[in-house]
N, C-alpha and C positions, 0 to 999 in steps of 0.2 A: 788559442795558441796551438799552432802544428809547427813541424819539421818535415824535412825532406832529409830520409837516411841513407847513407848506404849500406847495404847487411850482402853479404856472399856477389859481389858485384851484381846486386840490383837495387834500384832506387826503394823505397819505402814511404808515403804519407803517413804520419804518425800524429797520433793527438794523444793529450794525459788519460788513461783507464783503458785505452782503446786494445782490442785483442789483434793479431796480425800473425797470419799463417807466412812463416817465412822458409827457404829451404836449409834441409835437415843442420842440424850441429851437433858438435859434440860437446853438449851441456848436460848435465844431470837435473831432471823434474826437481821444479822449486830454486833452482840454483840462481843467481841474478847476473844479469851481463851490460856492460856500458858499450856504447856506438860512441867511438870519437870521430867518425868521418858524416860529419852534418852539412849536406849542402847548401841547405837553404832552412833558416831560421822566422817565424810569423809570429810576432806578439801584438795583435790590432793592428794597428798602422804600419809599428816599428816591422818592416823586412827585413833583415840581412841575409844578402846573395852572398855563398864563399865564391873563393877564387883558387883552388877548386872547394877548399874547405873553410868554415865559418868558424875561427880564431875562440877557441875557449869555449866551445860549443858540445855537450854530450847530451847522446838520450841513456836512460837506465832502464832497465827491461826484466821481467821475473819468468824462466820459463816454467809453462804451464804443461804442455806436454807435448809428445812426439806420436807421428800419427804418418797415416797414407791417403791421400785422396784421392778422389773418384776415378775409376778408369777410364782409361783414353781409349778408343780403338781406331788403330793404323791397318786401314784397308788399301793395297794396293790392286788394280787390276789393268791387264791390256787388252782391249777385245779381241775377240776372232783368236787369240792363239791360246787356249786354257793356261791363262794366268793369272792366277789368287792368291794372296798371299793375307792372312788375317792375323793380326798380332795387338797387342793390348799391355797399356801400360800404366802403372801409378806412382806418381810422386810421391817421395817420401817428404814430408814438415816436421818443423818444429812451432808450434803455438807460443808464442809471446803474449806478455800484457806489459804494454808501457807504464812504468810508473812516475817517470817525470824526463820532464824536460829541461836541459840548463844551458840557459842561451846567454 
């Protein structure tokens, strides 16, 4: 059983236990949050495709916690004219654990 979510306008593959580094919210650790926007629902055979959203469809989700990930680094240069430009970045998350699906 998966789902296809959508969380902060990005898509999401989702299965029951599964953890998912999503971007940041404004949730409180341990708090629990529902996705009513499920695109596409998978129980074995049964699919259902929304149009855009799958009719009585949630996930339910418990946040685990808020964190930064690894840094980026944005290197720009031009040759021949001394130009460097070094800058470094990290996303802020929020860590999910799905705890069901209701399709």
């Amino acid at each position: 059983m998966y789902a296809v979510v959508k969380i902060k306008n990005q898509q999401f593959r989702v299965t029951p236990d599964a953890k998912v580094q999503v971007p940041l919210m404004d949730s409180e650790v341990g708090s629990t949050l529902t996705f009513d926007e499920v695109l596409m629902f998978a129980d074995g055979d049964d699919v259902k495709v929304g149009t855009p959203t799958v009719e009585g469809a949630s996930v339910a989700a418990e946040v685990l916690s808020h964190g930064r990930s690894r840094k980026i680094v944005v290197f720009k240069k031009k040759r021949r004219k001394n130009y460097r430009r070094k800058n470094g970045h990290r996303q802020q998350y929020t860590e999910i654990k799905i705890t069901g699906i209701n399709g």
